[in-house]
Structures are given as structure tokens and as C-alpha cells.
N, C-alpha and C positions, 0 to 999 in steps of 0.2 A: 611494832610489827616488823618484822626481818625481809629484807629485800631477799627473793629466792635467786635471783639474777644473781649474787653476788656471795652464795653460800655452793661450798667447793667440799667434794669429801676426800679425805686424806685416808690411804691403805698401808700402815707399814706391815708388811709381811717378814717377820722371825722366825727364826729356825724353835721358837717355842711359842711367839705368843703369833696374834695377829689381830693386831692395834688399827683401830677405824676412828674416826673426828670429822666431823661438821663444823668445816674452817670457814670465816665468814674476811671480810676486805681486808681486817688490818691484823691476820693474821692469828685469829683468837681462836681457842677450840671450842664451840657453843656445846656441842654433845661428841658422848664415847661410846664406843662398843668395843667389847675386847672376847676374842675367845682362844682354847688352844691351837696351835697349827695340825693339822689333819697327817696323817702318816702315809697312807696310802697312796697321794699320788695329785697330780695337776686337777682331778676332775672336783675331789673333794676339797682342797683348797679355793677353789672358784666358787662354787658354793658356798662353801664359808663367806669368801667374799660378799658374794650379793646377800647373803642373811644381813649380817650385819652390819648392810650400805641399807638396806631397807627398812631395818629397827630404827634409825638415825630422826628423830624428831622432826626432820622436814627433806624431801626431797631436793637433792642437790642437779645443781646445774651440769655436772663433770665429776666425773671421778679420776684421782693419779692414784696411781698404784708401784708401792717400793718394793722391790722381790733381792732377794739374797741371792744375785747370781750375775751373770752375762747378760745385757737384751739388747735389743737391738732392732730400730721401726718396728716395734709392737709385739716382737718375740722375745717369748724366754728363753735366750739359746740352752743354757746351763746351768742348771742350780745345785752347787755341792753337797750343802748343807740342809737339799730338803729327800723327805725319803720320794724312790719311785717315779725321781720324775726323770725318763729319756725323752731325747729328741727335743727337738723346738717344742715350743707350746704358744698359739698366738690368739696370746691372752689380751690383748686388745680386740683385737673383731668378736670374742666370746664375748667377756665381758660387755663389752658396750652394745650387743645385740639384746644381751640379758636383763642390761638395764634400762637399755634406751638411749641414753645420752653419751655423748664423748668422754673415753679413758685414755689415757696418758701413761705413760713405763716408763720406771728408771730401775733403776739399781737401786738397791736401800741403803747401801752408807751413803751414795752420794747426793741422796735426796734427802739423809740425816743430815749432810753438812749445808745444803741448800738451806733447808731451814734453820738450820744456825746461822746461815750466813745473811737470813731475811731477816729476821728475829731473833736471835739470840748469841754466843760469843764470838763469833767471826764476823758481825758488822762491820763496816768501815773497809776491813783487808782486801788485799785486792790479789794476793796467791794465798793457798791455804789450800793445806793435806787436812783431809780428814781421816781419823783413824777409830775404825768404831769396834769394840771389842766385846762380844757378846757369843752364841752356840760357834760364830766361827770368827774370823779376821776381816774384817770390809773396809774401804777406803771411798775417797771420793775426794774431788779435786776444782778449787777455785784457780782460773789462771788467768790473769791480766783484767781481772774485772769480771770472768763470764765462768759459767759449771763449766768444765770440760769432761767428755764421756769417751773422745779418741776416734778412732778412726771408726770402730764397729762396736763402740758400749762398753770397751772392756778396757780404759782408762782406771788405774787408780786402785785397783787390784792389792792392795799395799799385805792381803793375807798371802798371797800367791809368788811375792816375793824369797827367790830361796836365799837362806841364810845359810844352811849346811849342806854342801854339794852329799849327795846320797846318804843325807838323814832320816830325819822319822817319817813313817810314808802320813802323805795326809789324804785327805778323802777326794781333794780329787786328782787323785790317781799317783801323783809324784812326788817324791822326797824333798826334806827340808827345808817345805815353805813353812814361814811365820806360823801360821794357822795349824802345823801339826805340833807344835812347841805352845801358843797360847790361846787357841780356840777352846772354849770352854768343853766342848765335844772330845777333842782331842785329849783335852787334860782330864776326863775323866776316864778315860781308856788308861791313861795311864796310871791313876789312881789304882785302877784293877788289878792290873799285870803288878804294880809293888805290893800290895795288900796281899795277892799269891805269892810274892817271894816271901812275903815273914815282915813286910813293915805296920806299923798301924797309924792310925789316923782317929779323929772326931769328925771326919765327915760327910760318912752315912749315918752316923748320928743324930748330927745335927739337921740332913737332911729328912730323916725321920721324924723328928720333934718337931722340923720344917711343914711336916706333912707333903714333900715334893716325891716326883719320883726318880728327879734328876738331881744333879750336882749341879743348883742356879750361881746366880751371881751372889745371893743373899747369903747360901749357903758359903761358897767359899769366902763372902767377905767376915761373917761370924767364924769362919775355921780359921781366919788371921788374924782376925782379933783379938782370939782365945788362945796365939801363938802355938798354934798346929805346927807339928814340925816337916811332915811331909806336904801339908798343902805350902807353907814358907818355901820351900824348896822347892816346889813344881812352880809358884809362881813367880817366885826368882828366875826361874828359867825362863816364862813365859816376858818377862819386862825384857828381859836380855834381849831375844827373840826380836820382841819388836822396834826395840831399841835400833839394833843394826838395820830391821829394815828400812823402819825412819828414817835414819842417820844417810841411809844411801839415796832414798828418794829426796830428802832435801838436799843432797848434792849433786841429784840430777837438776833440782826442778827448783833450789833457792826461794820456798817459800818462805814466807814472814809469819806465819803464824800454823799448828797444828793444834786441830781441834782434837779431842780424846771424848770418844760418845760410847753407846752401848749400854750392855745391863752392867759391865763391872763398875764402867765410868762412874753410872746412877747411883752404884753402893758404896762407891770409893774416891769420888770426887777429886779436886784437886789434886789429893797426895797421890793417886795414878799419873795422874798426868804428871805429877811433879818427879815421882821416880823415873817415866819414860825419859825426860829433860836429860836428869842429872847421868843416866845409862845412855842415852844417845851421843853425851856432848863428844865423848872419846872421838867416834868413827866420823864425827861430820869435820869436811877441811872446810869451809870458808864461811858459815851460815850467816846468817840475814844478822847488822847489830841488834838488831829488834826484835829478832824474833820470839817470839811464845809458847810454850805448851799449856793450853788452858782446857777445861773443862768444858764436855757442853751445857748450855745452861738451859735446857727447856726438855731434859728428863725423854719420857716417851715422844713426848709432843713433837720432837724435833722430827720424826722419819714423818708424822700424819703431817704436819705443818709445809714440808720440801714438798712428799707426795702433792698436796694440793697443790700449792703453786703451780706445778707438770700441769692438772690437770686445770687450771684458770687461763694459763696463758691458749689454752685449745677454745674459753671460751670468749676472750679478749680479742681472738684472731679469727672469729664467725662475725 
């Protein structure tokens, strides 16, 4: 019989999917709910949310919720990467009115790397970038032992990082951050605009035969497998990209270890991370002897697994 005291529900929110788990003490996912993310705006999203905290096999004690943006004490300041949403949204007092019980906010890469860092490749580290590459660029950050989230939530930002002073504009709002070079979003705007100049490609193709309506990660990982010569190219750009920003934030910040998550991570495993490594090592002056680029090892799990944690330690501290 399942202690209900000690089952936690985990919220990762994606700019495609939004990934729900019923996390139990030592970190296990007992049930999923998974549906698309809503396009219209904070109210349908939320909803979404509680649908599918309420299909979940047993009522949970707390809810953490990982949102793709800024937050800060219970607000969503800014979400790039989702449609429709202005202004704050304080999506903790909603939520947890909605449900009943205590909700918890983070950021979703940084609650992807929390749960790596509880459970899966970043155990043990005690600094660790997280670099999560999926609809846009997200980061999130171990420092001296503890998550760090900065002065107002917006620590670790590593898509927002510009690599090319008045480059490609990215979505929110400014040129040549990371994210307008390797956000899956962005790379497929650019697919577009070459496709009009006279280049071709396999992969709306393959997205077709995919049956998607986007360009996923599955999609472009089958368009480099089948040596596509324009997705090779856009994602050559995209490793470069992140590379330098890496490269820079580990020479702010001297961590030992960068974790590499998201949907590309998921389709591309190690040899991602391993080309970030090998394209980073140029621009980094002094890095960690030891440091790493590894893979995250717990797939989806990793955003629903952090999200919970957020939301347990609200019930550890009642």
C-alpha cells in the first residue's frame, strides 16, 4: 500500500510536451500523464495542468511545477518559448487553490538538472551547468553543493547567452542568443527561409512519415542520421553556438561537470554531449581537470523527478 504522505507530483512543462509523474521517496516515477502544451495562453495551460495531476493513480501530497521561462516566489515572470503568455502569471496561488495542496516553481532546466543531480548523471558534483536543448535553450545551475536560481529566478539562462553581438533575432526579443542558433524553434524558422532560397532537405519528410507537425528532435535526429545536408549544417551551427556559450559560462563559473538534457539529448545521447565537449574545449581558458560533458541519464523523468523534489521539500517543511 503506498504511503500518500510521501507521493509528490512532478510538472515538466515543454514548449511541446507537458510531462506529469507521481514521484514517490526515493525518487521513482509510480504513474505518467503526458499531453500537448496548449497554444493559447497561461489559462489553458493551467488546466492542462490540473487534468492531468488529477488522472495521476493517487492524489499527491504537493505539486512542483517546471515552466520554460523566468519565475520567481510563485510567478511566471516570462516564458519565451510558450505562446500568448504576457505579464506575470502566479501560477502558484492558482494552482494550488485549484488543487488544494502546496505548489512549488522552478524553471525547467533547472529542475531537469536537480533531478539529475538527485538521481541521475550529476550525483556526487558539487558545481554543474546544466544545459538542456529541446523547443528552445534552458540551463540550470549546481553551485558549491546547492541549485542556485540567482538573485530573482533568472540564474543559468545559458539560451540567453549572446554569442553574436546583433545576430539572429531570437524570440525573446534580442539577437544572437544561443537559442536563436540552436533552439529547435529557431532552427526550424530557418529551415524555412533556406527551403524559399532553393535549398532542399528530408525533413518535412521525414516529419510527415513522422506523422509530427513540427520539426521534433526525432525528426532532426533521423534527418542526421540519413546525412541530410542542410539539417548537418544548421546543426553544426547549433553545437558551435552552444559551445561558446558553455565555453564562457564555465569560465565564469569553473564547474566540474555539464550535464546535456532535453529532447535532442534523449535522441542523441552521449555523442551530443561529446561534440558540445570537443567544440567547447577551444574558448574555455582554464577548466576543471576533471571536468565532464555527460548525458542526462533519466530521459523525461529528469524535469518530473527536480519538479517534485521543489514540491516535497514544501511538504518536509509543514
Amino acid at each position: 500500500m503506498r504511503d500518500q504522505a510521501a507521493l509528490v507530483a512532478g510538472v515538466d512543462v515543454g514548449g511541446t510536451n507537458i510531462e506529469v509523474g507521481l514521484v514517490g521517496a526515493n525518487y521513482e516515477v509510480l504513474d505518467r500523464a503526458k499531453a500537448d502544451t496548449p497554444t493559447s495562453g497561461p489559462d489553458a495551460v493551467l488546466d492542462t495542468i490540473e487534468h492531468l495531476v488529477r488522472s495521476l493513480d493517487d492524489e499527491p501530497a504537493a505539486v512542483g511545477v517546471g515552466i520554460p521561462g523566468v519565475v520567481y516566489e510563485g510567478e511566471v515572470l516570462t516564458v519565451p518559448n510558450l505562446s500568448n503568455w504576457d505579464g506575470p502569471v502566479d501560477l502558484v496561488a492558482i494552482l494550488g487553490e485549484r488543487l488544494g495542496v502546496p505548489v512549488a516553481l522552478g524553471n525547467d532546466a533547472g529542475v531537469g538538472l536537480l533531478g539529475e543531480w538527485l538521481a541521475g548523471s550529476a550525483v556526487g558534483a558539487r558545481n554543474v551547468l546544466g544545459l538542456w536543448m529541446g523547443t528552445g535553450i534552458g540551463g540550470g545551475l549546481i553551485l558549491d553543493g546547492r541549485p542556485f536560481a540567482g538573485a530573482r529566478g533568472a540564474a543559468g539562462e545559458i539560451g540567453h547567452v549572446i554569442v553574436r553581438a546583433g545576430g539572429a533575432l531570437c524570440r525573446c526579443g534580442r539577437r544572437g542568443c544561443v537559442e536563436a542558433y540552436a533552439g529547435r524553434r529557431s532552427m526550424e524558422s530557418t529551415v524555412s527561409t533556406m527551403i524559399d532560397a532553393g535549398r532542399t532537405t528530408t525533413l518535412y519528410d521525414i516529419r510527415a512519415r513522422a506523422g509530427k507537425s513540427a520539426l521534433t528532435s526525432k525528426v532532426w535526429a533521423r534527418a542526421l542520421a540519413g546525412g541530410d545536408m542542410l539539417a548537418t549544417e544548421l546543426f553544426d551551427t547549433a553545437v558551435e553556438a552552444v559551445a561558446v556559450g558553455v565555453a564562457s559560462a564555465i569560465n565564469i563559473l569553473d564547474v566540474e561537470r555539464v550535464v546535456v538534457g532535453g529532447g535532442l539529448a534523449e535522441k542523441l545521447g552521449q555523442h551530443l554531449a561529446d561534440r558540445i565537449a570537443e567544440a567547447a574545449e577551444p574558448w574555455m581558458l582554464q577548466p576543471h581537470p576533471e571536468l565532464r560533458f555527460v548525458a542526462a541519464a533519466l530521459g523525461d523523468d529528469s524535469g518530473v523527478i527536480g519538479a517534485a523534489a521543489l514540491g516535497r521539500e514544501l511538504v518536509t517543511l509543514r
